[in-house]
N, C-alpha and C positions, 0 to 999 in steps of 0.2 A: 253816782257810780253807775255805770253801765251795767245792761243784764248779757246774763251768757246765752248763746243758747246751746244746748246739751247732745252731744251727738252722739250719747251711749244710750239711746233708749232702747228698750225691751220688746220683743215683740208677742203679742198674746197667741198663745198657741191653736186657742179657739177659732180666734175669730179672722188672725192674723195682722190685726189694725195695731198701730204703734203706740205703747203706753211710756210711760215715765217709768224710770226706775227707781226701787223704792228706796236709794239714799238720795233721790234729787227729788225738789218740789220748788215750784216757781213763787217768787217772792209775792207779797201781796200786790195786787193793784198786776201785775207784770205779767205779761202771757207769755209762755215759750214754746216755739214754732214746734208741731207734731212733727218726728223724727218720722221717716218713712221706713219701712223691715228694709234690709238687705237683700237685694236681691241675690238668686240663687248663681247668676252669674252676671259681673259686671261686666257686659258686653252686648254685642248689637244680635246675639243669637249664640243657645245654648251650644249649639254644637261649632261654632267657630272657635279652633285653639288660638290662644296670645302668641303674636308674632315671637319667630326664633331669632337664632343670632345670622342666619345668611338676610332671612327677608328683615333685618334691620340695617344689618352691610345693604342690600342692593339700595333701601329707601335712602339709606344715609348719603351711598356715591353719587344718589339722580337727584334728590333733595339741594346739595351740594353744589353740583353742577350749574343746577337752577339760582343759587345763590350767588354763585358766581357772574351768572350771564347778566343780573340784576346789578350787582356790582359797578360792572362794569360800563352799563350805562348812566347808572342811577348814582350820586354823588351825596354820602354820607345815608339820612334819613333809614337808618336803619330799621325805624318801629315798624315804616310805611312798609319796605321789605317782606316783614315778617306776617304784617296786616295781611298782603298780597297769596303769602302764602299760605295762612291757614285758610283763608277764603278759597282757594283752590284746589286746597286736600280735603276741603269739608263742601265744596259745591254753594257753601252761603255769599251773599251779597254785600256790596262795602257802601259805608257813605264816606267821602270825604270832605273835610272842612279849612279849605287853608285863600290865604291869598293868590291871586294869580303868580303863574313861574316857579313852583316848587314840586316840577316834576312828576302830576300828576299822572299827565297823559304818556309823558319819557315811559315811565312806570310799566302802565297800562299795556304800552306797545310792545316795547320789548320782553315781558311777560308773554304775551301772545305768542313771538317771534321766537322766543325759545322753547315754546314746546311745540311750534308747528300749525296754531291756529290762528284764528280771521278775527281780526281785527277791524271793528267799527264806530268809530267818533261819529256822537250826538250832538250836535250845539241845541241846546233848549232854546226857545226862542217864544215871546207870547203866541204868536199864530200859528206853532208848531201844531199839527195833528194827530188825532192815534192813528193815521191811517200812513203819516209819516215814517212812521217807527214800526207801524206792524206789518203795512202794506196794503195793499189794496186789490180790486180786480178792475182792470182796463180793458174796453171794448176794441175788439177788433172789426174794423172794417168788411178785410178781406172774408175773414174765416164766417162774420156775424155772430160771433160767440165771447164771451167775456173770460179773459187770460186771469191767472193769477199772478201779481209780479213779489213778490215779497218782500219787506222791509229791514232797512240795517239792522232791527234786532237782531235779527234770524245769523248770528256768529258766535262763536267760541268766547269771544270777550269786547264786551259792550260798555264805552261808556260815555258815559250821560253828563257833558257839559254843564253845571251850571242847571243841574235839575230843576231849580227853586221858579227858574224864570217862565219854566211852561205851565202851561194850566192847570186845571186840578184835573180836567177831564184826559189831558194826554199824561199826566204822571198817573193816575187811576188805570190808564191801559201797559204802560208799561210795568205795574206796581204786578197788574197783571200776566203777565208774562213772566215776571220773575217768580211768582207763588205756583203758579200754574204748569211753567215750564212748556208751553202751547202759547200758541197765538189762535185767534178764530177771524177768519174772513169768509165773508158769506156765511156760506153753512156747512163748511169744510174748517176742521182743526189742522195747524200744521204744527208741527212739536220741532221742541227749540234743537238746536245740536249741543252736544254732548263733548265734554264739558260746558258749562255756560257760566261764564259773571260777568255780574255788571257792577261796575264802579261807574256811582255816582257824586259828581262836585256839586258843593255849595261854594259860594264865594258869602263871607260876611259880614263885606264893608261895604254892600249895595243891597240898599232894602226898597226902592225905588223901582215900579214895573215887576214885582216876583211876587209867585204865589208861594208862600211857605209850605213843605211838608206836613201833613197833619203827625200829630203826636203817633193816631192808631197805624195810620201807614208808614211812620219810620220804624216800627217795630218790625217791618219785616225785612230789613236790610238787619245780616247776623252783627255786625259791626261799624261803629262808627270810628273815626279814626280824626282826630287832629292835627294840622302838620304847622310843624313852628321854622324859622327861615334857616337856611343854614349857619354855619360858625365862618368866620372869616378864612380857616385856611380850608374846608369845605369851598368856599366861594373861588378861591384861586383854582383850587385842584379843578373845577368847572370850566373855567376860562383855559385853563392849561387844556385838558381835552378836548375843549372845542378846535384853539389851534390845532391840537394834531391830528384833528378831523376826526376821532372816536365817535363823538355823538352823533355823527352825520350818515355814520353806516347802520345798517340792517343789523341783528343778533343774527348768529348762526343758531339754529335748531339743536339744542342737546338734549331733549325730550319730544316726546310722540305722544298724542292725544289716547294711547293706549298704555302710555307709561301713567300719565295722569290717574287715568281709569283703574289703575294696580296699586297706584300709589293714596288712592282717597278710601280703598277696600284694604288698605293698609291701616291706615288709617282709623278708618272705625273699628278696630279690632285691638287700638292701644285700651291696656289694662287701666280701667280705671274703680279706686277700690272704693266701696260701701261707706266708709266715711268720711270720701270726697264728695260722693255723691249727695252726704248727707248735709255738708257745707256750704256746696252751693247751692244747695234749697234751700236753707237757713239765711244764706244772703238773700235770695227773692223774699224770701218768708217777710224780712227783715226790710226790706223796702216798701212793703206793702203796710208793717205796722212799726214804723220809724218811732213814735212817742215813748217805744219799752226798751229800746235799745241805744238808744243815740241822744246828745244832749239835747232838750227841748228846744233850745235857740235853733237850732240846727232842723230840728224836727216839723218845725212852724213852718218851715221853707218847703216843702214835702208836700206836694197836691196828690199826685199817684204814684202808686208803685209801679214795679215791673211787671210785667205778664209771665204765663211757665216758656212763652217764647224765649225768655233771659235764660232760663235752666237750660232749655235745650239747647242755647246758643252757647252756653256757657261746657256743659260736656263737649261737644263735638268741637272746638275751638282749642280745650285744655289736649284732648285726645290729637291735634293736630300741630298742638304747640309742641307738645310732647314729642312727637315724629320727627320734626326740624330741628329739635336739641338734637336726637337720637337715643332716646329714652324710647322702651315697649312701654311705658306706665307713667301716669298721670301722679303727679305732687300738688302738695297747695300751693307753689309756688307761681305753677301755671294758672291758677284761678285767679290770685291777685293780680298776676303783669296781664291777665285780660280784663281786670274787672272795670277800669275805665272805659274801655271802648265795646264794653256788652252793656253796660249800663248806661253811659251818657246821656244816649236817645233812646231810652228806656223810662228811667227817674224824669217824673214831670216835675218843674218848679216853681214855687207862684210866681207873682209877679213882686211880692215882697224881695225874693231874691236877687232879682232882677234891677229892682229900684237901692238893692245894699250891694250890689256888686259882690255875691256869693257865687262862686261857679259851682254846677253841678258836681264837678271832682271831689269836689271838699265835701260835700256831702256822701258820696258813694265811698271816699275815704273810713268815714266815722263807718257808714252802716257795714264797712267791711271789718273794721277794726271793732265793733260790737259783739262779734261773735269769737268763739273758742277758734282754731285753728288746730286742725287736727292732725 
C-alpha cells in the first residue's frame, strides 16, 4: 500500500515551522514530507494583485495569436507547442529529445519569427569552442587594438543542435550563459538580450563521438521534452503544405519582444494556491525518498532525486501552463501534464533500469500517483 503524504499540516504559531496535525501521524517505518506554512500570499510579491478579467483577454488574444502562427508552421506535435510556450512566458530553457525531422528547428524559427526576434542555429560539433558560441576579441591591424566580435549566443532564441556532440568544456560555457544570462570575454561582461531561450537537441540513436550531458547540468534546462513521429495524416498534411509552399515562407510578426515582456509579468502573477504549492513539494519531497512512497521494485530503480530546481521549475511552468489555457490560477491538473518533462532529466536511474528496459516516466508516474492530490 502506498503512503500519502499530508497537505493539511498545521503551522506552529511559535516558531512558525510546520508540524503534523493531530489526527494524522506517519505509519511506522514511513516518513512523511514536512508540509511547508502557507505563505501569506501565493505570488511572486505581496503587493502584486491576481490578474483581472481585461489583462486575461489581452494575454488570451496574444497567447492565441502565437499559437496560431506555430500552427501553422508547425504540423500536429502539439506538446512541443505548449513546451515552447511556457518556456517563453517563464524565460526557462528546453532540452529536446527526438529523431532527426520532427520540427525541431521549424519550431524554434518560427517562434522567434512571431514575436519579432533573432534567430540563431548551433550545429554542435566535437571542435566546437566556447569562444564559438560566446565570441571572442579580434585584433585589429589598423586600429592595433583588439575589437569584440560577439557570438551566435548573443539572440532572442538560441538553439543548440545536437548539444550532446560538443564538449564538456563548450556545453560548460553555454550552460553558462543560460544560468547567468551574460557572457564574459576578456574582462568585460556582455548580457544576453531580452527575452532569451535556448532550445537544445539531443539525438538518441547516435551515441558514437558525443559527450553526454552531465545529470547536475541537465538540471538547469526548466524542461525536458520528448517528441515521438507524427500520425500518418499528420504526415500528409506536411507534404500538402509543402506543395503549397507554406513552410517555405517567413512567419509574419504578431507579437513584439515587449508583448513578451508583459506577457511573462503576466505570467508570474497566475494565482497559485498553498496546497499546490504544497504538492509539488511533496512530489520533490517524494523523489528524493522514493522507498515510503512508491513500490519497492520501482524504488530500486531510483539513484537520485530531484533538486528544489524541480519545485521551482514546477511553479513557474504550472503558473504559465495556466495563462495558455486562460485560467488566472494554477490546478493540479497543470502539475501532472508537466510532471514528465520537469522531472525526466531530474529523476536519476541506475543502470538496473536501464538493463530491464524501465523508462524514467513510469517511475515519475508512481512517485506522482504516491501522493494525495489536492
Amino acid at each position: 500500500m502506498q503512503g500519502k503524504v499530508n497537505t493539511d499540516a498545521s503551522v506552529d504559531d511559535h516558531d512558525g515551522s510546520a508540524v503534523l496535525p493531530s489526527n494524522a501521524s506517519p505509519a511506522p517505518g514511513r516518513q512523511v514530507p514536512p508540509t511547508p506554512p502557507p505563505p501569506a500570499v501565493a505570488g511572486p510579491a505581496a503587493s502584486a494583485p491576481y490578474l483581472d478579467a481585461e489583462e486575461l483577454s489581452w494575454a488570451r488574444e496574444r497567447i492565441g495569436a502565437l499559437s496560431a502562427a506555430l500552427s501553422a508552421k508547425v504540423v500536429g506535435q502539439a506538446r512541443l507547442q505548449e513546451t515552447l510556450l511556457v518556456a517563453l512566458l517563464t524565460g526557462g530553457h528546453v532540452l529536446l529529445e527526438s529523431v532527426p525531422g520532427l520540427a525541431k528547428t521549424t519550431a524554434a524559427a518560427t517562434l522567434a519569427q512571431a514575436v519579432g526576434g533573432r534567430f540563431h542555429r548551433i550545429q554542435c560539433t566535437p571542435d566546437l569552442l566556447p569562444s564559438d558560441i560566446v565570441g571572442t576579441q579580434v585584433y585589429n591591424q589598423q586600429s592595433g587594438t583588439f575589437e569584440t566580435q560577439l557570438g551566435p549566443v548573443h539572440a532572442n532564441f538560441v538553439l543548440l543542435d545536437e548539444i550532446n556532440r560538443s564538449s564538456a568544456k563548450t556545453q560548460s560555457a553555454m550552460l553558462e550563459a543560460m544560468q547567468e544570462r551574460q557572457t564574459s570575454i576578456g574582462n568585460r561582461s556582455y548580457a544576453l538580450p531580452d527575452p532569451f531561450l535556448v532550445l537544445a537537441t539531443q539525438n538518441p540513436i547516435e551515441h558514437e563521438g558525443t559527450y553526454p550531458l552531465p545529470e547536475a547540468q541537465m538540471d538547469r534546462f526548466m524542461l525536458k521534452d520528448v517528441l515521438d513521429y507524427p500520425s500518418p495524416a499528420e504526415e500528409a498534411e506536411i507534404l500538402r503544405r509543402i506543395d503549397a509552399g507554406i513552410l517555405g515562407t517567413a512567419a509574419d510578426p504578431v507579437l513584439s519582444t515587449t508583448d513578451v515582456g508583459r506577457l511573462q509579468q503576466l505570467a508570474a502573477r497566475v494565482y497559485i494556491d498553498p496546497s499546490i504549492v504544497n504538492y509539488l513539494v511533496g512530489i520533490g519531497y517524494v523523489t528524493r525518498h522514493p522507498g515510503d512512497y512508491i513500490p519497492p521494485r520501482l524504488a530500486a530503480y531510483v539513484d537520485f532525486g530531484a533538486s528544489p530546481r524541480a519545485s521551482i521549475a514546477f511553479a513557474s511552468a504550472a503558473r504559465a501552463r495556466a495563462l495558455i489555457d486562460g485560467r488566472n490560477h494554477v490546478v493540479p491538473d497543470d502539475v501532472k501534464a508537466l510532471a514528465h518533462r520537469v522531472l525526466r532529466h531530474r529523476v536519476t536511474l541506475t543502470f538496473e533500469a536501464l538493463a530491464d528496459d524501465v523508462p524514467v516516466e513510469t517511475v515519475v508516474d508512481a512517485m506522482v500517483g504516491g501522493i494525495r492530490t489536492p
